[in-house]
C-alpha positions in Angstrom: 3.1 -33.7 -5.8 6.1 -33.4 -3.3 7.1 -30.2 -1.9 10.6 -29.8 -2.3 12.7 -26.8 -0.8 13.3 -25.0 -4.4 10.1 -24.4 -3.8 9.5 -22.3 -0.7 12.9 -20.9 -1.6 11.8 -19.5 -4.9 9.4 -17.0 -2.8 12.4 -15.6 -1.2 13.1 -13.2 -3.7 9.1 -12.0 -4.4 8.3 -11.5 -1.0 12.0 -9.4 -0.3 11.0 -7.5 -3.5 7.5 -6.6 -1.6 8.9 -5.9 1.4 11.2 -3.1 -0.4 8.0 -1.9 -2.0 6.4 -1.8 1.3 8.7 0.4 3.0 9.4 2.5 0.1 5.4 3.1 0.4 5.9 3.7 4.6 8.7 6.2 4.3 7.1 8.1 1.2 3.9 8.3 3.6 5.6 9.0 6.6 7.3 11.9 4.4 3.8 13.4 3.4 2.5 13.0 7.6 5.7 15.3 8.5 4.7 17.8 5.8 1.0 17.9 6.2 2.2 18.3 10.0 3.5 21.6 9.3 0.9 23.1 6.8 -1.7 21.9 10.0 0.5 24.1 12.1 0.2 26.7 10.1 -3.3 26.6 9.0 -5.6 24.4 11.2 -8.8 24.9 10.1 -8.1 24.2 6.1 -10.6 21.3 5.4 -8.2 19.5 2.5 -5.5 19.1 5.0 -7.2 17.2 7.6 -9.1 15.2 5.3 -5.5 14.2 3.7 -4.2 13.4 7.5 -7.4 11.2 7.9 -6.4 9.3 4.8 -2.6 8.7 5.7 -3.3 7.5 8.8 -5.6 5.1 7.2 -2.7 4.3 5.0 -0.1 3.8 7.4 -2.1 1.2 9.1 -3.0 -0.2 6.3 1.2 -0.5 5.4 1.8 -1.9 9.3 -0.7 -4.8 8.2 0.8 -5.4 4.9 4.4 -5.4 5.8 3.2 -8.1 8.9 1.8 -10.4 6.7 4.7 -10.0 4.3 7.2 -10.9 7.3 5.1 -13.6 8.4 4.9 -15.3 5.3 8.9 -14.9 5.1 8.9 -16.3 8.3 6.8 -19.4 7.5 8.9 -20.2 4.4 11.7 -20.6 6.7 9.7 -22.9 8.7 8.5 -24.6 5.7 11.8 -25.9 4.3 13.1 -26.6 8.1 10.2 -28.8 8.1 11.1 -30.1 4.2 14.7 -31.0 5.0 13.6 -32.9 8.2 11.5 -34.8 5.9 8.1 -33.9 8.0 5.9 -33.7 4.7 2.4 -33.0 5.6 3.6 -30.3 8.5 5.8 -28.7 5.5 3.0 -29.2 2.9 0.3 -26.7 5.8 3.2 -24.0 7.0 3.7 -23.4 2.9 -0.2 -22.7 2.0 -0.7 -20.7 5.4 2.9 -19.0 3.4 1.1 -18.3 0.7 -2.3 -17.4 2.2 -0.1 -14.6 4.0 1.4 -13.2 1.1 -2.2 -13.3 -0.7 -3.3 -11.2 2.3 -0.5 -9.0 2.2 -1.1 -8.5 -1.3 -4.9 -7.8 -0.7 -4.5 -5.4 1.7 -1.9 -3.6 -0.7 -4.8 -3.3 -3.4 -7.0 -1.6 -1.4 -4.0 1.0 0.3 -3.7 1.7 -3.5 -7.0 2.6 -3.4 -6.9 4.8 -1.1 -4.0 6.5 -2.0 -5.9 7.4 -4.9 -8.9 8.9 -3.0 -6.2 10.7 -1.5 -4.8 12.0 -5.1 -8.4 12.8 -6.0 -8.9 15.2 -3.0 -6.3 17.1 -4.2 -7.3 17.1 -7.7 -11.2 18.3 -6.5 -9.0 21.2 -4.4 -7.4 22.4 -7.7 -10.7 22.1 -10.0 -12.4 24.3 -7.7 -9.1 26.7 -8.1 -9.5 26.3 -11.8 -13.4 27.2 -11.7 -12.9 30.8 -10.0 -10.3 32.1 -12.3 -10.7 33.1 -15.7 -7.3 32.1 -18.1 -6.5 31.8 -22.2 -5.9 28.8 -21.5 -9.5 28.1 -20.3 -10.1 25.9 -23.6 -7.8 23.3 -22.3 -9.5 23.5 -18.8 -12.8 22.9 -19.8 -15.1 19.9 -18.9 -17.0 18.8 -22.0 -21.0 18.5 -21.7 -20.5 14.9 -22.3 -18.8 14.8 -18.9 -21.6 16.4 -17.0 
């Protein structure tokens, strides 16, 4: 099968669509840095909050990575149909897997920042069951962890 520039092309639009995603991801957890910043101010020594600007940094690390690999495999697609409409096959045929091995990467490393950002959800979640296990409410009923859950 011959590569032809459609090809590459097509990928134009996923990996700008990812890239979006990415750095609506960045600038939501640069958002939640700046406002843990100022609850750290205020209270230093509350556990939750540095556990949550442990996590974000994690994150944001984890975002630099993906958005690289998302730009390099931009970058190689370019490369690829350079290579395509000078007719150098083979070259074109490598640049457009090591394309798609970056995006696979970038994608990967995406997964797990999910996952993380959920750890991160949970941790709040944990702060507020605690919250709900001190205080007594009518609404305790709804509350409640069944003994199945246990």
């Amino acid at each position: 099968m011959e590569l032809q520039i459609s090809t590459p092309a097509l990928l134009f639009s996923a990996i700008t669509l990812m890239m979006l995603a990415f750095t609506n991801r960045f600038l939501a957890v640069a958002s939640l840095i700046r406002g843990l910043h100022k609850k750290f101010l205020e209270n230093p020594d509350q556990e939750i909050i540095i556990e949550q600007i442990h996590n974000l940094k994690r994150r944001l690390s984890m975002i630099k990575y993906m958005q690289l690999c998302g730009v390099l495999s931009f970058f190689l697609c370019v490369v690829c149909m350079y290579l395509i409409f000078r007719e150098v096959q083979p070259a074109a045929d490598y640049v457009f897997i090591a394309s798609m091995l970056t995006l696979l990467i970038s994608l990967a490393i995406s997964l797990v920042e999910v996952f993380i950002s959920n750890q991160a959800l949970e941790l709040e979640l944990q702060d507020m069951e605690n919250l709900f296990e001190k205080r007594k409410s009518s609404l305790d009923f709804w509350f409640k962890k069944d003994k199945n859950d246990e």
